[in-house]
TORKOL-4160 file (C-alpha; in steps of 0.2 Angstrom, whole numbers, padded with zeros to 4 digits, m for minus):
400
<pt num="1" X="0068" Y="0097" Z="0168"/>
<pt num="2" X="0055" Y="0087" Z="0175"/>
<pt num="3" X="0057" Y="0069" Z="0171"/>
<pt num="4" X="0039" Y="0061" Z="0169"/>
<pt num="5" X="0038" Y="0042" Z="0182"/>
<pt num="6" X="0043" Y="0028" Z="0173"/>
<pt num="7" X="0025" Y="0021" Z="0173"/>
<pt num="8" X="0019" Y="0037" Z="0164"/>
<pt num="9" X="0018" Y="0027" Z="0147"/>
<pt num="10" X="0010" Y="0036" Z="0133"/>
<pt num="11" X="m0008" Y="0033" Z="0132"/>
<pt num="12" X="m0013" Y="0031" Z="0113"/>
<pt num="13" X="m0032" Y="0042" Z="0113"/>
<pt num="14" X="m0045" Y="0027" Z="0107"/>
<pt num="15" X="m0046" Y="0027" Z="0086"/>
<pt num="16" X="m0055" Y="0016" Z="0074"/>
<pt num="17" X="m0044" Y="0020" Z="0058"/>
<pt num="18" X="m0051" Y="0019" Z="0044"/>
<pt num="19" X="m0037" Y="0031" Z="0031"/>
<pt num="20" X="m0027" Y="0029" Z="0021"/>
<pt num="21" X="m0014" Y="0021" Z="0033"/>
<pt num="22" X="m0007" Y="0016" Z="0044"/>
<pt num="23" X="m0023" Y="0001" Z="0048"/>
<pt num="24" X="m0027" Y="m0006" Z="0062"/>
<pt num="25" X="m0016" Y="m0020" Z="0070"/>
<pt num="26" X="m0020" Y="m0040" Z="0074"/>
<pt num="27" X="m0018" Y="m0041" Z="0092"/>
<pt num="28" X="m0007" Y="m0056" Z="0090"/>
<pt num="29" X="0005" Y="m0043" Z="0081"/>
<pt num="30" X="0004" Y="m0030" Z="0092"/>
<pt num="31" X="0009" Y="m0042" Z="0109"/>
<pt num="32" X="0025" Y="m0049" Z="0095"/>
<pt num="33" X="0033" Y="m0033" Z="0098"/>
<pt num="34" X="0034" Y="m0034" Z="0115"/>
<pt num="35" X="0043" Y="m0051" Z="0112"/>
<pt num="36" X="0061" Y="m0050" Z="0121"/>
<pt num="37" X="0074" Y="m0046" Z="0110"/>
<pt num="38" X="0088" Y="m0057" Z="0103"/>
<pt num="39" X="0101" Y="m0052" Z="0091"/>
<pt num="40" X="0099" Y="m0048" Z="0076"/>
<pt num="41" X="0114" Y="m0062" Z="0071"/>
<pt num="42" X="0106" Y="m0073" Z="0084"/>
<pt num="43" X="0104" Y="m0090" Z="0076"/>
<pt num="44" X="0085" Y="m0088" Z="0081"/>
<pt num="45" X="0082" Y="m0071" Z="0072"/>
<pt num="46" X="0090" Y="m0080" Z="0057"/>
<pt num="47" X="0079" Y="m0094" Z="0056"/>
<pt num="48" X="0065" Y="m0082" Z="0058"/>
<pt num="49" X="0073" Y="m0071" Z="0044"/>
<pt num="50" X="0073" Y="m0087" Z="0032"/>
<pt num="51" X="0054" Y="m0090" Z="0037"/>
<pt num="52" X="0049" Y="m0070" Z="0033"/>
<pt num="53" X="0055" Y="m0072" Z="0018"/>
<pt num="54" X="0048" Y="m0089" Z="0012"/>
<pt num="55" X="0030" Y="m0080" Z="0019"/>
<pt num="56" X="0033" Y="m0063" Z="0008"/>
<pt num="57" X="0036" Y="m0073" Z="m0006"/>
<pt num="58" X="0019" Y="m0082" Z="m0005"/>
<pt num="59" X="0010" Y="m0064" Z="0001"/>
<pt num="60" X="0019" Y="m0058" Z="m0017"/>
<pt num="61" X="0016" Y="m0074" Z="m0029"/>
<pt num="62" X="0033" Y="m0076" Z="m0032"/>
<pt num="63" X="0045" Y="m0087" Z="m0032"/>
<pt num="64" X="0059" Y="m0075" Z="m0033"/>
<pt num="65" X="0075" Y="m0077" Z="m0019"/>
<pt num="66" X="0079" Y="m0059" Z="m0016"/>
<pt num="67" X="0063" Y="m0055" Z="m0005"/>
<pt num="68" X="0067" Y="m0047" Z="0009"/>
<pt num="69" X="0061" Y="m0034" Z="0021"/>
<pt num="70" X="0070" Y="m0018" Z="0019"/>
<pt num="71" X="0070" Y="m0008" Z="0035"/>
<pt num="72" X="0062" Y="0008" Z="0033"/>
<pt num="73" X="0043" Y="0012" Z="0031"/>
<pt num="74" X="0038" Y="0009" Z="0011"/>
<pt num="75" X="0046" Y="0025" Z="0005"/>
<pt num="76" X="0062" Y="0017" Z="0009"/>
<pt num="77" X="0054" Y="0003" Z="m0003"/>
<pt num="78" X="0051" Y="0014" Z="m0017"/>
<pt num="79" X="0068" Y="0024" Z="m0016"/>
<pt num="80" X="0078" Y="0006" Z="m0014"/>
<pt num="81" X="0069" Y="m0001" Z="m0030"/>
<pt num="82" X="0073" Y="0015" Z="m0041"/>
<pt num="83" X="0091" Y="0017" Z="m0035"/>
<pt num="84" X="0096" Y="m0001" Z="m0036"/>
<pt num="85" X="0090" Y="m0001" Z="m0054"/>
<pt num="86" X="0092" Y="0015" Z="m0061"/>
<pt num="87" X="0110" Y="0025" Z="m0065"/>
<pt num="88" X="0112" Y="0040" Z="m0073"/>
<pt num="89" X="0105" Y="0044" Z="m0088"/>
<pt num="90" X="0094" Y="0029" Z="m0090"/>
<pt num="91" X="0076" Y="0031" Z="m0095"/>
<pt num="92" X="0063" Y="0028" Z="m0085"/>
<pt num="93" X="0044" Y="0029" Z="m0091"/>
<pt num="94" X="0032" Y="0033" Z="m0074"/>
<pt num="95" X="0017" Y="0031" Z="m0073"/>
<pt num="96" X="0009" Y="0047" Z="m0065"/>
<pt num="97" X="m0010" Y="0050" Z="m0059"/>
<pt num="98" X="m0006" Y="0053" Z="m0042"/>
<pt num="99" X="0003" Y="0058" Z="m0027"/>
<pt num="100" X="0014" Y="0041" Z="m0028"/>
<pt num="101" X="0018" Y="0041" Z="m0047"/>
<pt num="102" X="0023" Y="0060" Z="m0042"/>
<pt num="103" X="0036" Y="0053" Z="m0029"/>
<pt num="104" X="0040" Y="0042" Z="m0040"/>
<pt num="105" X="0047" Y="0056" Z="m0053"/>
<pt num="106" X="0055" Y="0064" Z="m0041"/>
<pt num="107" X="0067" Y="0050" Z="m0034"/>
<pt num="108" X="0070" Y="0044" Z="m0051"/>
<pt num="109" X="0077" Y="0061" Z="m0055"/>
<pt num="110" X="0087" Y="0061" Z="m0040"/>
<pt num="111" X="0096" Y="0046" Z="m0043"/>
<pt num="112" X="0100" Y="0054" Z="m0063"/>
<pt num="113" X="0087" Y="0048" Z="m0073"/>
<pt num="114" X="0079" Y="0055" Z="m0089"/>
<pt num="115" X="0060" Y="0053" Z="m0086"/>
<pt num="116" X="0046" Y="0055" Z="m0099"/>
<pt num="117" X="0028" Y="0054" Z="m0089"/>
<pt num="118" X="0014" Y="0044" Z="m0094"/>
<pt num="119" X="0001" Y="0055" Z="m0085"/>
<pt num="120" X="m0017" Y="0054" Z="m0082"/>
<pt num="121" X="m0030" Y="0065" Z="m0073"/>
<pt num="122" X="m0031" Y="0062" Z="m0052"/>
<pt num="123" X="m0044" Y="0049" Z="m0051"/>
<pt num="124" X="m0043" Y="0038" Z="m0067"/>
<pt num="125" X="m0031" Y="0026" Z="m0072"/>
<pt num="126" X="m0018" Y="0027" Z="m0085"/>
<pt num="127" X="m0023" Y="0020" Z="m0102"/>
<pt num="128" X="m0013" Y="0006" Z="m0111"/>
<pt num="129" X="m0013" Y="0020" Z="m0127"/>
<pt num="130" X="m0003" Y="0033" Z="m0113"/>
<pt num="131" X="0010" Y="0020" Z="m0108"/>
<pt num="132" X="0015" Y="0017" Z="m0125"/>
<pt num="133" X="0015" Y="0034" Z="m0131"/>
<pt num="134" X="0028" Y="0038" Z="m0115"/>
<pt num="135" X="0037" Y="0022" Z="m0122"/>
<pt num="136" X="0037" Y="0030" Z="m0139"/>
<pt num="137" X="0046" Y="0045" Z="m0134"/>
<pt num="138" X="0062" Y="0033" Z="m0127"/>
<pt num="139" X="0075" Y="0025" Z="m0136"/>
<pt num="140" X="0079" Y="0012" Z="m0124"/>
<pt num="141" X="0068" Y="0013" Z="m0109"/>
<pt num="142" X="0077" Y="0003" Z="m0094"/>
<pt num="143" X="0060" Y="0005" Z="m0083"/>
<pt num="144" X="0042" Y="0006" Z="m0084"/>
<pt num="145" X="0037" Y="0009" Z="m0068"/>
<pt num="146" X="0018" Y="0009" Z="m0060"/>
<pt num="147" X="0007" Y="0013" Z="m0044"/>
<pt num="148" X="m0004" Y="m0005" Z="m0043"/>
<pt num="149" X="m0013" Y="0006" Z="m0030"/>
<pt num="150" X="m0016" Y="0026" Z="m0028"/>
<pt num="151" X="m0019" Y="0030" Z="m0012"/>
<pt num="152" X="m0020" Y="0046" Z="m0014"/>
<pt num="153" X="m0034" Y="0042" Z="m0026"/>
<pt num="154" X="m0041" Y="0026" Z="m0023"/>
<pt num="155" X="m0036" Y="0021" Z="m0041"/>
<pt num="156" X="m0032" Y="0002" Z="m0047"/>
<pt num="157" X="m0019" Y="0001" Z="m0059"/>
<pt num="158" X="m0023" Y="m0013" Z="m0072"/>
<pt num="159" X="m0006" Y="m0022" Z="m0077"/>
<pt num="160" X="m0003" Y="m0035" Z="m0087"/>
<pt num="161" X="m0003" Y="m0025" Z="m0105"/>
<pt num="162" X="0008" Y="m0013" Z="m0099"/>
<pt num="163" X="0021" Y="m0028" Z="m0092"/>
<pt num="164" X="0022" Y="m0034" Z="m0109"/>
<pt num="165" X="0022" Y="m0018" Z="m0117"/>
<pt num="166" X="0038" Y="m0015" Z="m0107"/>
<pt num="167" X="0044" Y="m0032" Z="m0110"/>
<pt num="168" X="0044" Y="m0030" Z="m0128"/>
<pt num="169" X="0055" Y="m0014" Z="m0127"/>
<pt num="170" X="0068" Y="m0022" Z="m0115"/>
<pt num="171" X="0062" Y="m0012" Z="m0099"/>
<pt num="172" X="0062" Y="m0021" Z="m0084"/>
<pt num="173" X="0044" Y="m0021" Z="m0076"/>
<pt num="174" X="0042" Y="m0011" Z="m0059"/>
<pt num="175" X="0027" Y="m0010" Z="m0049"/>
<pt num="176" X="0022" Y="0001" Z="m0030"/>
<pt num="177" X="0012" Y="m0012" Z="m0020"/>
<pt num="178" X="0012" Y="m0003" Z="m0005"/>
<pt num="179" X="m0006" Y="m0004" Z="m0004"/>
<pt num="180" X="m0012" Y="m0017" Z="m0014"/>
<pt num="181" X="m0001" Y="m0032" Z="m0005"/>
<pt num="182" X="m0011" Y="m0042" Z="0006"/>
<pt num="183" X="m0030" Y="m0035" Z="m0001"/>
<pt num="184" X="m0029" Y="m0038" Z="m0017"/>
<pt num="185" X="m0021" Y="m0050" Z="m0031"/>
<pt num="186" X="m0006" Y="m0044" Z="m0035"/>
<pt num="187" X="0004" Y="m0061" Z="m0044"/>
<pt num="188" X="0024" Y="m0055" Z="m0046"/>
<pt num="189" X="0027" Y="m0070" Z="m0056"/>
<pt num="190" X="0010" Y="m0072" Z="m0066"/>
<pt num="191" X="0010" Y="m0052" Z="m0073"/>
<pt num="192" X="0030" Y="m0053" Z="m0075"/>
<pt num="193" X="0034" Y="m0041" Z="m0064"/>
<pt num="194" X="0052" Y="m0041" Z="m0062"/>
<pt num="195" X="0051" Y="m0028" Z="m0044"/>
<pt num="196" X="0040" Y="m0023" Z="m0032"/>
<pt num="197" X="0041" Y="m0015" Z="m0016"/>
<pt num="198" X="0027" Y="m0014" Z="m0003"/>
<pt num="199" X="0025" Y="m0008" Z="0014"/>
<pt num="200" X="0019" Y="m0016" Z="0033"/>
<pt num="201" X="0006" Y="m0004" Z="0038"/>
<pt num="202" X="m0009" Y="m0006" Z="0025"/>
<pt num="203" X="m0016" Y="m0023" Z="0020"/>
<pt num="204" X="m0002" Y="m0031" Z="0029"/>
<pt num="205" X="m0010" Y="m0024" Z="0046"/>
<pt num="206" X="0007" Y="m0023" Z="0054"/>
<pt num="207" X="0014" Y="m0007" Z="0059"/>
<pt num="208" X="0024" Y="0005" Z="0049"/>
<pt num="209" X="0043" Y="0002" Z="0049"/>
<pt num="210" X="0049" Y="m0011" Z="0037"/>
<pt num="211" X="0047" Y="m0012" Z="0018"/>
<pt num="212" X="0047" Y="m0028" Z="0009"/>
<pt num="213" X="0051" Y="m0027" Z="m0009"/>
<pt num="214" X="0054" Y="m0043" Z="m0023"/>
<pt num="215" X="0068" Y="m0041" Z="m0036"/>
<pt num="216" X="0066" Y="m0056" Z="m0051"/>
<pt num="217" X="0080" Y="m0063" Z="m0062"/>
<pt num="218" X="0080" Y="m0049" Z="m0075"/>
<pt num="219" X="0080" Y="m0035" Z="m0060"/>
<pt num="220" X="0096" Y="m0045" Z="m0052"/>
<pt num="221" X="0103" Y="m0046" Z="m0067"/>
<pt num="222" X="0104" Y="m0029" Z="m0071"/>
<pt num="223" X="0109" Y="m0026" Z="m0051"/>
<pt num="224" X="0124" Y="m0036" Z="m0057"/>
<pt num="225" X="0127" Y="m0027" Z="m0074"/>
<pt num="226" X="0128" Y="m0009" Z="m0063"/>
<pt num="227" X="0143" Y="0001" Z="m0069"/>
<pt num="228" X="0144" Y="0010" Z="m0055"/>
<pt num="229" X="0140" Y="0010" Z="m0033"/>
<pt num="230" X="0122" Y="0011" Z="m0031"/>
<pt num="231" X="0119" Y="0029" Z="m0024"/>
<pt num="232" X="0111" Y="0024" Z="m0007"/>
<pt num="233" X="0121" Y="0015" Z="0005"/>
<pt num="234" X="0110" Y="0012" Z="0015"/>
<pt num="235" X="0097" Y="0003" Z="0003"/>
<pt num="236" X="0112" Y="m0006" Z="m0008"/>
<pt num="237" X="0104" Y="m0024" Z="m0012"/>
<pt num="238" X="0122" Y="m0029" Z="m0017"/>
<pt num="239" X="0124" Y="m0027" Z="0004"/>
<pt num="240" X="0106" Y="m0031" Z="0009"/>
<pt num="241" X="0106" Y="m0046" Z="m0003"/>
<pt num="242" X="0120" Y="m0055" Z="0009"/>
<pt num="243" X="0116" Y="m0049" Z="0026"/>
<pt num="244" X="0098" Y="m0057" Z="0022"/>
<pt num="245" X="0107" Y="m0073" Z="0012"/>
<pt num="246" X="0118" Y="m0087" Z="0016"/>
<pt num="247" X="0134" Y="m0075" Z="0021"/>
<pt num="248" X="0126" Y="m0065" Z="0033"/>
<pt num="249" X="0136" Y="m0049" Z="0032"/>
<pt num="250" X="0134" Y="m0036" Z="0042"/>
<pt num="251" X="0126" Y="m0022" Z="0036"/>
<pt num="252" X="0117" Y="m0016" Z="0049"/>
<pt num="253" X="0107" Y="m0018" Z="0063"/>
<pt num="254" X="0088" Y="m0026" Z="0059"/>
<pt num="255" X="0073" Y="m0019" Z="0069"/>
<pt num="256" X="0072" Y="m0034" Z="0077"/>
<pt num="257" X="0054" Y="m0030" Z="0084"/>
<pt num="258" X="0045" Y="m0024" Z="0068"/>
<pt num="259" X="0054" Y="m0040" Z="0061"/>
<pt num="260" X="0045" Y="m0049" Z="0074"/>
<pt num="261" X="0029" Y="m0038" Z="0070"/>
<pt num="262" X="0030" Y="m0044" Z="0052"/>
<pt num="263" X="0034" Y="m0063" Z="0054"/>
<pt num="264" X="0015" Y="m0063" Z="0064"/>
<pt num="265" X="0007" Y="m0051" Z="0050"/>
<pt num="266" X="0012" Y="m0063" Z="0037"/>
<pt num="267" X="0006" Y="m0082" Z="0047"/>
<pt num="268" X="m0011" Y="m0069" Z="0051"/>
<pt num="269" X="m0014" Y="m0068" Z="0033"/>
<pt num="270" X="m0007" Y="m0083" Z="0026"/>
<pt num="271" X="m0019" Y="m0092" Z="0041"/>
<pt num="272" X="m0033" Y="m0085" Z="0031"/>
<pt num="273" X="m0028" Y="m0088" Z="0015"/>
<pt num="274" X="m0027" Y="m0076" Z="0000"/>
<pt num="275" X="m0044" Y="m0080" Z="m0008"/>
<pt num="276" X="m0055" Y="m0077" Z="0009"/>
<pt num="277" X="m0043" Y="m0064" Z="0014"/>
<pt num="278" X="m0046" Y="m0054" Z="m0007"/>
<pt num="279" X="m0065" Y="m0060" Z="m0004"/>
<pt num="280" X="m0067" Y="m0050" Z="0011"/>
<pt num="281" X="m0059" Y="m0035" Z="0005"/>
<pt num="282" X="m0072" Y="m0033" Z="m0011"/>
<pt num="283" X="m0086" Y="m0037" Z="0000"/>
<pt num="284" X="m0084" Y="m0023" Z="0012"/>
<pt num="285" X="m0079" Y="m0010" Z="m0001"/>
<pt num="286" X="m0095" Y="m0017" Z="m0010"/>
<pt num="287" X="m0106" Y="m0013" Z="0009"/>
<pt num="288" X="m0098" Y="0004" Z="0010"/>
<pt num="289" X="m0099" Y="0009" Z="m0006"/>
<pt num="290" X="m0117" Y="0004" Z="m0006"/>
<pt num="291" X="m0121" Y="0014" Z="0010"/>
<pt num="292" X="m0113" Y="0029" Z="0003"/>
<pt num="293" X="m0122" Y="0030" Z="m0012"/>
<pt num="294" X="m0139" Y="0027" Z="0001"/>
<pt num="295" X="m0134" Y="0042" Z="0008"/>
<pt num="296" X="m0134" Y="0051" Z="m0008"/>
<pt num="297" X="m0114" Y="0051" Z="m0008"/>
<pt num="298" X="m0103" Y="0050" Z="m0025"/>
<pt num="299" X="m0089" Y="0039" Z="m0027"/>
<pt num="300" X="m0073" Y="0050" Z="m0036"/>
<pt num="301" X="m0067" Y="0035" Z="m0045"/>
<pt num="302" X="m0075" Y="0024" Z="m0060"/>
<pt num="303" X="m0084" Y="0008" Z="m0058"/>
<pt num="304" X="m0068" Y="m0004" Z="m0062"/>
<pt num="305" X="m0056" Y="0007" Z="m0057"/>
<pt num="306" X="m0058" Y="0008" Z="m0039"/>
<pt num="307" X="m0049" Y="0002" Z="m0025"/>
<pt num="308" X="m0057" Y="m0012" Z="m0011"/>
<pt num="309" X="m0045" Y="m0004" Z="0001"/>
<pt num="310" X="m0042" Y="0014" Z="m0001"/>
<pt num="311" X="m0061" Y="0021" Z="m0006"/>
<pt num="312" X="m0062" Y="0038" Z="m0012"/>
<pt num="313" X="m0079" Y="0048" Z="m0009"/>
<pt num="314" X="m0084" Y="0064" Z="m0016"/>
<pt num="315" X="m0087" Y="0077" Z="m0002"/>
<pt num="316" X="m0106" Y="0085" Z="m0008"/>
<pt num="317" X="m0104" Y="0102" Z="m0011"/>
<pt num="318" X="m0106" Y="0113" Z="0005"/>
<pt num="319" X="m0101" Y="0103" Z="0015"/>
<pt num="320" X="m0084" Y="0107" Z="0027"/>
<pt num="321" X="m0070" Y="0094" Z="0025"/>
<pt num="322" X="m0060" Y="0098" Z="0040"/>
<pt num="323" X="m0077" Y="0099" Z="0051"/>
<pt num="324" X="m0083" Y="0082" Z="0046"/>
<pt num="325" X="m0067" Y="0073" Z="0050"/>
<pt num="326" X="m0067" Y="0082" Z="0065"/>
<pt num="327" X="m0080" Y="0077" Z="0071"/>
<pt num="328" X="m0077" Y="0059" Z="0067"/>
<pt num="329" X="m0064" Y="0061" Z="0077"/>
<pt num="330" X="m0072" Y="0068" Z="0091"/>
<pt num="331" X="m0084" Y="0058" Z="0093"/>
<pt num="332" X="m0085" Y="0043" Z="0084"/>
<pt num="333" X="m0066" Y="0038" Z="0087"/>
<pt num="334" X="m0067" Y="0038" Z="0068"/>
<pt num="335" X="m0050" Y="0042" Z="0058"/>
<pt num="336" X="m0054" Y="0044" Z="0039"/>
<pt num="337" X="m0042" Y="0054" Z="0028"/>
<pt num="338" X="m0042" Y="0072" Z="0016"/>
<pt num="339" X="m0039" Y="0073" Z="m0002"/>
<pt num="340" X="m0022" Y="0076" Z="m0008"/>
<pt num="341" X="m0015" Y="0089" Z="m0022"/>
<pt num="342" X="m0031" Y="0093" Z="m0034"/>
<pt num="343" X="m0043" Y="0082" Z="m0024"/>
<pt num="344" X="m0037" Y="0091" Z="m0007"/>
<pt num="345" X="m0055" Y="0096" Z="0001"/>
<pt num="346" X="m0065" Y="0089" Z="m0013"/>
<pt num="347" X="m0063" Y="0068" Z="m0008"/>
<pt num="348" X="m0063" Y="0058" Z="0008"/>
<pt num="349" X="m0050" Y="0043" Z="0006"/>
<pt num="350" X="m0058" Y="0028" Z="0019"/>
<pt num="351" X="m0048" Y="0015" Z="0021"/>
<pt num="352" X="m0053" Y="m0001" Z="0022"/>
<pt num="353" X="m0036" Y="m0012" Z="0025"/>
<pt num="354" X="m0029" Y="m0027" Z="0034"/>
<pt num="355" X="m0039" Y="m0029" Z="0051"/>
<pt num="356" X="m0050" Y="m0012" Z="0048"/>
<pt num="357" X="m0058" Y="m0021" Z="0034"/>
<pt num="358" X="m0073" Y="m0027" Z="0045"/>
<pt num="359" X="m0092" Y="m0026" Z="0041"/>
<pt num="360" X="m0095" Y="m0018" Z="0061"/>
<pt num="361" X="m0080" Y="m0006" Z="0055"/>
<pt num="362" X="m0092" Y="m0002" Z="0039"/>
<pt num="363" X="m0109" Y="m0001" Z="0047"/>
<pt num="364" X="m0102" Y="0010" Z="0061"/>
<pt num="365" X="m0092" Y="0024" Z="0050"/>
<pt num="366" X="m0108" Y="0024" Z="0039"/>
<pt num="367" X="m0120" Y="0026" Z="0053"/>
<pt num="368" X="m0109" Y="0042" Z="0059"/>
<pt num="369" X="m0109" Y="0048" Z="0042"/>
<pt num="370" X="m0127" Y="0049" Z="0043"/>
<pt num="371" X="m0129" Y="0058" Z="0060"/>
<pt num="372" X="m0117" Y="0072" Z="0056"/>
<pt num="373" X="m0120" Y="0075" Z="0036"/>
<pt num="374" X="m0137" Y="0082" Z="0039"/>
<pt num="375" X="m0127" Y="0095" Z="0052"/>
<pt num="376" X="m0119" Y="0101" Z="0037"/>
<pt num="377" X="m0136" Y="0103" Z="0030"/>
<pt num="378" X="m0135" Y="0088" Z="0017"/>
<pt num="379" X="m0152" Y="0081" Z="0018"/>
<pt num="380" X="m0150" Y="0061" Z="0019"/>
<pt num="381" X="m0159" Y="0048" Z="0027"/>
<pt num="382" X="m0144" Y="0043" Z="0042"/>
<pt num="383" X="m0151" Y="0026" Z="0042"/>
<pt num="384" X="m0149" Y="0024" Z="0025"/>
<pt num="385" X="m0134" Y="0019" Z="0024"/>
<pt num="386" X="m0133" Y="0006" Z="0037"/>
<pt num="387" X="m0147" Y="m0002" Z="0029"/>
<pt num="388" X="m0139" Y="m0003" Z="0013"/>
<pt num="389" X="m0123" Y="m0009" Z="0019"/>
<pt num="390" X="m0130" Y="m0023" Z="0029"/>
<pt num="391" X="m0143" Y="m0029" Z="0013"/>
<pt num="392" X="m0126" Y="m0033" Z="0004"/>
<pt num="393" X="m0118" Y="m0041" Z="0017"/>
<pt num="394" X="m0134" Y="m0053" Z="0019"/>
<pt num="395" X="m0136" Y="m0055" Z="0000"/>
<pt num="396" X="m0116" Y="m0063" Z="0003"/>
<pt num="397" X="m0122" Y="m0073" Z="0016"/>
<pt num="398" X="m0138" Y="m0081" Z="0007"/>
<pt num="399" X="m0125" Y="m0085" Z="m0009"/>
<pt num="400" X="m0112" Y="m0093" Z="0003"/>
């Protein structure tokens, strides 16, 4: 076997990415992991542990203690959440519209729950009458669980009715941010959300590998009340809990370099402060959204059910999916994602997250968009959308 010289480091092909994840990195996040190591009971890893969480909490808006980092990409988030709460024969309502509410359902079932779906169609949100008609169907519900954001939809959850709603039957309130922390509002304490879990590698801008996730009183309460192990040993918050608290007990070995990875995300996006950082997502899914529809381009979700940070367009009829994206990749550099289930070759998902969330990343995609549409034989004006995009980002600027 030929071993490749040690110099021979992989070299990453030039993308602008603009999916549905992962986003594009701070460069002050990408030079922490290549910070030295230290231990991962080093009393210097520690202290940066204590500070990670005191930042998640704020990223969340909550004041809850067990916020932690689970390490694993935000699937391990999802399946921590479910199997830490949920034991077998409980019922879980889900919230399904989506490839997530999908996993969801799947996980839930693993871990022994009975389900009952509160579904809507691919692309709209699910109705306050559809949660509490899945509600109805239970007779003591001990979750009602939603997808704040769909990426594989580019729907936006409303949740503060169905919080109550779940509230009032004794359900504990649990909510997948993976998308929506860090672009969004998404206010743990202020919507009485009892969990959440989220993950690094979309508004948070830092590379996939770790999970935060925020369990409240009533979820570590019923953490305590389990009447048996928690499936996973690996995601057990009764371990994780005291290897990030006060004991420090081993449990395992912390990526100490996504941890690092992390700790910068977080000061990046606390340094610009939740309002500028939720004001600057809006306004460049309002640009893009505007030059898309210049170029004569549909968006697949309604007006006030649509994602800032995952945007879902319409593909016009004729056109080739695979070709176009191709061809952004080719030549523009340009990463932009495919449908999923029913709305696989019928949507492109473009994500605007974290650092890809840029006017110049905007005004470029759309100005491609414009020289390789009409290839396909879609008659648009390719400077249209440029134009649009940039007449929202002045009308911004005058109102500043």
């Amino acid at each position: 076997m030929t071993v490749p010289p040690a110099s021979n480091v992989f070299p990453p092909p030039e993308r602008l990415l603009l999916g549905p994840g992962p986003s594009e990195v701070h460069p002050r996040v990408l030079a922490a992991l290549a910070t030295p190591l230290v231990g991962h009971l080093d009393p210097a890893f520690i202290a940066l542990m204590e500070e990670t969480k005191r930042m998640l909490r704020e990223v969340f808006g909550t004041t809850n203690e067990l916020t932690i980092p689970i390490s694993g990409t935000g699937s391990a988030g999802l399946e921590a959440t479910i199997v830490n709460l949920v034991e077998p024969g409980d019922e879980v309502v889900i919230g399904v519209n989506g490839v997530f509410g999908t996993r969801l359902t799947d996980v839930a079932e693993r871990a022994g729950a009975t389900v009952v779906k509160a579904e809507a169609p691919w692309g709209q949100a699910i109705s306050n009458d559809t949660i509490a008609a899945a509600l109805a169907k239970t007779t003591k519900p001990r979750l009602v669980v939603l997808v704040h954001a769909e990426t594989s939809t580019g729907v936006w959850q409303p949740l503060e009715d169905a919080s109550r709603m779940a509230h009032e039957r004794g359900a504990l309130f649990v909510v997948d941010c993976v998308t929506s922390l860090g672009g969004c509002p998404v206010e743990i304490d202020r919507v009485d959300i009892d969990a959440a879990y989220s993950g690094t590698q979309k508004c948070l801008s830092c590379p996939p590998g770790l999970s935060p996730v925020t369990f409240g009183p009533r979820a570590v309460e019923r953490l305590r009340a389990r009447t048996r192990k928690v499936q996973s040993w690996y995601l057990d918050l009764t371990m994780l809990e005291k290897y990030w608290g006060e004991e420090r007990v081993y449990h395992h070995t912390a990526p100490i370099s996504m941890n690092y990875a992390l700790y910068e995300a977080l000061r990046v996006a606390l340094e610009e402060g939740p309002e500028a950082r939720f004001a600057r997502h809006r306004l460049n899914h309002e640009a893009l959204v505007a030059g898309l529809e210049a170029l004569g381009l549909t968006m697949a979700v309604a007006v006030g059910e649509r994602l800032w940070m995952l945007n879902s367009v319409r593909i016009p009829a004729g056109v080739d999916d695979a070709a176009v994206r191709k061809a952004l990749l080719d030549e523009d550099h340009i990463e932009i994602g495919g449908g999923l289930g029913p709305m696989k070759g019928q949507t492109w998902r473009i994500g605007l997250m974290g650092e890809s969330s840029r006017p110049a990343n905007v005004t470029r995609l759309l100005a491609a968009l414009g020289r390789l549409l009409p290839r396909q034989g879609f008659a648009c004006d390719g400077a249209a959308g440029v134009t649009a995009a940039e007449q929202v980002y002045a009308s911004a600027a005058r109102k500043a």
